[in-house]
Wavefront OBJ file of the C-alpha trace (Angstrom):
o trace
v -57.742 -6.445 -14.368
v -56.168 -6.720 -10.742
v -54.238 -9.619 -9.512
v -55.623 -12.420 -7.543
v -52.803 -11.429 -5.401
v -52.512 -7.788 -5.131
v -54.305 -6.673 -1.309
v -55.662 -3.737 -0.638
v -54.607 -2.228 3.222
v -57.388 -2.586 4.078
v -57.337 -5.970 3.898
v -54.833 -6.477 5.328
v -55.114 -4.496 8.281
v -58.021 -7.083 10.082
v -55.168 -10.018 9.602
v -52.970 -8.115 11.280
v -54.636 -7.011 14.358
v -56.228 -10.808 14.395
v -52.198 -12.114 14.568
v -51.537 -9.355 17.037
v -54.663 -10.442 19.437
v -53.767 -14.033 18.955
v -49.889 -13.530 20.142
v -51.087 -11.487 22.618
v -54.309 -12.690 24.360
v -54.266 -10.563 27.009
v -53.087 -10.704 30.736
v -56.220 -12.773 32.518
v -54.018 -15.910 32.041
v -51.369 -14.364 33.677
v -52.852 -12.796 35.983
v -54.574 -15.786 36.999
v -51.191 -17.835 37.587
v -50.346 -14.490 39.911
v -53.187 -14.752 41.974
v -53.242 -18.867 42.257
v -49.274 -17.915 43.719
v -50.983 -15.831 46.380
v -52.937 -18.296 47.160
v -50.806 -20.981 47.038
v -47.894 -19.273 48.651
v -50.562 -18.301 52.283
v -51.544 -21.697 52.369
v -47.691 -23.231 52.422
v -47.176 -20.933 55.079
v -50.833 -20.970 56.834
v -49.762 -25.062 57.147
v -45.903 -24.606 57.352
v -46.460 -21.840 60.509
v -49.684 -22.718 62.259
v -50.550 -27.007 61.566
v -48.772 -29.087 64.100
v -48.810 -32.063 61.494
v -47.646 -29.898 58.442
v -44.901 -28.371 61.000
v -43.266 -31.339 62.215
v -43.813 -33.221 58.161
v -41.360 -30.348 57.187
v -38.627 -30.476 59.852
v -38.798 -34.345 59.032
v -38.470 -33.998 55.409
v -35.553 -31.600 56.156
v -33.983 -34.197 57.800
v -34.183 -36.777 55.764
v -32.441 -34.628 52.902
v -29.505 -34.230 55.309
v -28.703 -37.083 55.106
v -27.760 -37.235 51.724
v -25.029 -34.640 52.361
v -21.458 -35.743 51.149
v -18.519 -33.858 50.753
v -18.483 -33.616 46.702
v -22.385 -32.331 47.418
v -21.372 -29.495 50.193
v -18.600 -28.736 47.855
v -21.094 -28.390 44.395
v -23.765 -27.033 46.761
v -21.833 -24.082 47.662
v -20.636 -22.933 44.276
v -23.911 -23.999 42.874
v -25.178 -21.164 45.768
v -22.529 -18.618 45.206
v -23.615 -17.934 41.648
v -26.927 -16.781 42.924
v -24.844 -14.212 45.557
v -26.183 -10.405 45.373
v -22.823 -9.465 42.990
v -23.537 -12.335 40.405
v -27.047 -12.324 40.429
v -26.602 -7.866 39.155
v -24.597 -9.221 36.532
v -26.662 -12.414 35.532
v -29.772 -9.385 35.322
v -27.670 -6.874 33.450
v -26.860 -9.928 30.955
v -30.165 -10.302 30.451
v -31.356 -6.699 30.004
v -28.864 -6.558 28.132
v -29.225 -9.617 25.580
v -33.394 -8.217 25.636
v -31.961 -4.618 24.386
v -30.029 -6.527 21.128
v -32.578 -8.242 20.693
v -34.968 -5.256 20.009
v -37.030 -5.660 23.013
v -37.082 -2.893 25.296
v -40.379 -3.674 27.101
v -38.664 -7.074 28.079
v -36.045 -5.345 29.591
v -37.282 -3.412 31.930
v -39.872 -6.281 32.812
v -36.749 -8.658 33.362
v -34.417 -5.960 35.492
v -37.601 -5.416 37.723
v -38.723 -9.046 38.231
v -34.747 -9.257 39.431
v -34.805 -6.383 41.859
v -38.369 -6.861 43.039
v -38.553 -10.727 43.580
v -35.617 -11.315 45.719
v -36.273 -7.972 47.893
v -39.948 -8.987 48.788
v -38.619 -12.733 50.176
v -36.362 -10.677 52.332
v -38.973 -8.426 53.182
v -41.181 -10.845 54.300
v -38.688 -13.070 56.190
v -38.724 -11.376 59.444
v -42.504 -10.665 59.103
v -43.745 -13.878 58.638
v -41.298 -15.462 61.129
v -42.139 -18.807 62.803
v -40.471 -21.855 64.794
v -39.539 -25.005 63.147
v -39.634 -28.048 64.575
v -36.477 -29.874 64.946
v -36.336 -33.394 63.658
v -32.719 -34.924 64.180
v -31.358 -31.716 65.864
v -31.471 -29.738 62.399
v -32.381 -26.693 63.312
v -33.580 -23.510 61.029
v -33.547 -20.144 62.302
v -37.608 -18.700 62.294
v -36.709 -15.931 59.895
v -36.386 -18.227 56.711
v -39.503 -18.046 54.490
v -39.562 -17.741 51.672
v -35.811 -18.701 50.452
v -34.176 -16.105 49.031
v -31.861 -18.334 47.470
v -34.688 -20.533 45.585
v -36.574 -17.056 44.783
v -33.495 -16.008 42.846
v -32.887 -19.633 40.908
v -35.992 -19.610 39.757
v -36.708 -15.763 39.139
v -32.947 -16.056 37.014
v -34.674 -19.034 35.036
v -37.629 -17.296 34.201
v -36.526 -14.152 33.009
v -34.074 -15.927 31.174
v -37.048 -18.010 28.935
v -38.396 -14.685 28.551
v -35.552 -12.838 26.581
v -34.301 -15.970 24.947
v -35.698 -16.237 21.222
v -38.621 -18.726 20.488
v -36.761 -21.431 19.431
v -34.613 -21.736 22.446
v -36.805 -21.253 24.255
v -37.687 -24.938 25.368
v -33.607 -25.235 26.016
v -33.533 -22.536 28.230
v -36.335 -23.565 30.506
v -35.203 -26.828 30.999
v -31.461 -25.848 31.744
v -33.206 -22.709 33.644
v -35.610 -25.385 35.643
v -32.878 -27.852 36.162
v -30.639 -25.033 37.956
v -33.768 -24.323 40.171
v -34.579 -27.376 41.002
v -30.812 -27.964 42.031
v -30.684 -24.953 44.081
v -33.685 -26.223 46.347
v -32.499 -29.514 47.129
v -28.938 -28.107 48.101
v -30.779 -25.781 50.310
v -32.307 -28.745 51.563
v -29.594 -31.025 51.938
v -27.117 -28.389 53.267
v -30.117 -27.723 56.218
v -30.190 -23.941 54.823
v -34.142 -23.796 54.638
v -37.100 -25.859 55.250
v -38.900 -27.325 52.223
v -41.714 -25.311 52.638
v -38.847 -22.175 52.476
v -38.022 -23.220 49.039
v -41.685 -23.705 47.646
v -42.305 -20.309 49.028
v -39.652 -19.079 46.734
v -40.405 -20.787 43.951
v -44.198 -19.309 44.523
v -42.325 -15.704 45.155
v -40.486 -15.655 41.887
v -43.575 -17.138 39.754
v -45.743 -14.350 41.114
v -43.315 -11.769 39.660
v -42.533 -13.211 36.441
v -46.812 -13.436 36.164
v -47.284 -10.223 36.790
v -44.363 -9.256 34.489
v -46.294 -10.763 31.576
v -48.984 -9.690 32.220
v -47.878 -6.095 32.296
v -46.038 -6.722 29.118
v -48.980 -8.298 27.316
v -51.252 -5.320 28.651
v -49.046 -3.191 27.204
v -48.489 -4.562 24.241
v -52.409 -4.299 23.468
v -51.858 -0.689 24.573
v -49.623 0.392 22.564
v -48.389 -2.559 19.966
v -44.644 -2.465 19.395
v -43.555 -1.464 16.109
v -46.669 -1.123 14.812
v -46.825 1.132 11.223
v -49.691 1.740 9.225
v -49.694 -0.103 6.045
v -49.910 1.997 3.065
v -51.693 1.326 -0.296
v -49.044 1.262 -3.055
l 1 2 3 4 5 6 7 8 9 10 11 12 13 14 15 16 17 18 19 20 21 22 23 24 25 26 27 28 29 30 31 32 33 34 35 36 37 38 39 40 41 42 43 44 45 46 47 48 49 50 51 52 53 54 55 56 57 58 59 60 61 62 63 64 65 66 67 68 69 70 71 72 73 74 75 76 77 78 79 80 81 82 83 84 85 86 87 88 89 90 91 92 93 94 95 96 97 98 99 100 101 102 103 104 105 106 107 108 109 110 111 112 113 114 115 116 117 118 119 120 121 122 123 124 125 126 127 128 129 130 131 132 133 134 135 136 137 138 139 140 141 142 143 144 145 146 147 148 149 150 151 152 153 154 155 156 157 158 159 160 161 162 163 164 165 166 167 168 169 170 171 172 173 174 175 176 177 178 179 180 181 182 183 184 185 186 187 188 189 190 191 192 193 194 195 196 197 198 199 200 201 202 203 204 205 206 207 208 209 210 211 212 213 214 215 216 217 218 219 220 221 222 223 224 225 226 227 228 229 230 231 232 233 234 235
């Protein structure tokens, strides 16, 4: 007489592709977020380039964040900023490929070191193609080459990947000290008169578009080709 809990493979096997379809549902969702960036980032700078009204709302939104500037804030704002220069921002990636590789997830890393490389090159791609005057409220001034921020793309892009290698329970952490950082990073653009706010939201839209279409690769591939997967054998 069997036991009442001895399981054949084959029943196991349906639970196991039905926790495997459930953790990964597929990339639609993300792929969805992706395309509501597109969307979202042509129509900040549809308004931000060609509406008088949106124009001139932005150069006086800039200036009202200037005025907030203080020497402690300059002083913060600029090491706040250097942390996200070309040299750091390698090594912040390679610390994050490199915590994804102990952690037994390949896939992850290469997702994560090409978010990094492929996010902060297509802001400074597009800066001098989608160049525009500001408007000057206050005399700050913003050269036309400035959207999206590089600096905001790379903030948030480093947050991002950063929720995706850290482990489930940490996650939640991580994306609010990751969001916080981001969030920083804008205003002191802002405040310091290095972009216009619709700069930053641009980059913030650039590095959510990547990370989107990172997951969505990854969960794409993972119905592929499952990681890890073994057949079970009978005993």
């Amino acid at each position: 007489m069997s036991s009442g809990h001895a399981y054949t493979a084959e029943a196991l096997q349906p639970r196991r592709g039905r926790t495997t379809a459930a953790r990964y549902a597929g990339a639609a969702g993300p792929l969805a977020i992706a395309g509501l960036c597109v969307l979202a980032m042509a129509l900040v700078w549809l308004a931000a380039a060609q509406l008088p009204a949106a124009k001139l709302k932005d150069a006086a939104a800039l200036h009202q964040l200037t005025l907030l500037n203080r020497p402690t804030i300059e002083s913060a704002g600029n090491f706040m900023l250097h942390l996200l220069a070309p040299g750091l921002f390698v090594l912040w990636g390679t610390a994050l490929v490199a915590i994804a590789i102990a952690r037994d997830r390949p896939r992850v890393a290469v997702a994560v070191a090409a978010v990094m490389a492929f996010a902060p090159l297509s802001a400074e791609v597009l800066k001098p193609l989608l160049a525009h005057p500001h408007d000057i409220v206050g005399g700050v001034r913003i050269g036309p080459a400035s959207w999206p921020s590089g600096h905001s793309t790379a903030a948030l892009t480093l947050a991002l990947c950063a929720v995706l290698v850290a482990p489930s329970r940490l996650r939640p952490l991580v994306a609010a000290i990751g969001g916080a950082f981001a969030v920083a990073v804008g205003l002191v653009l802002l405040i310091l008169a290095w972009h216009m706010p619709s700069d930053v939201i641009g980059g913030y839209l650039m590095a959510t578009l990547w990370v989107a279409l990172a997951v969505a690769a990854l969960r794409g591939v993972e119905r592929r080709w499952p990681a890890g997967a073994r057949a079970v054998r009978p005993r």
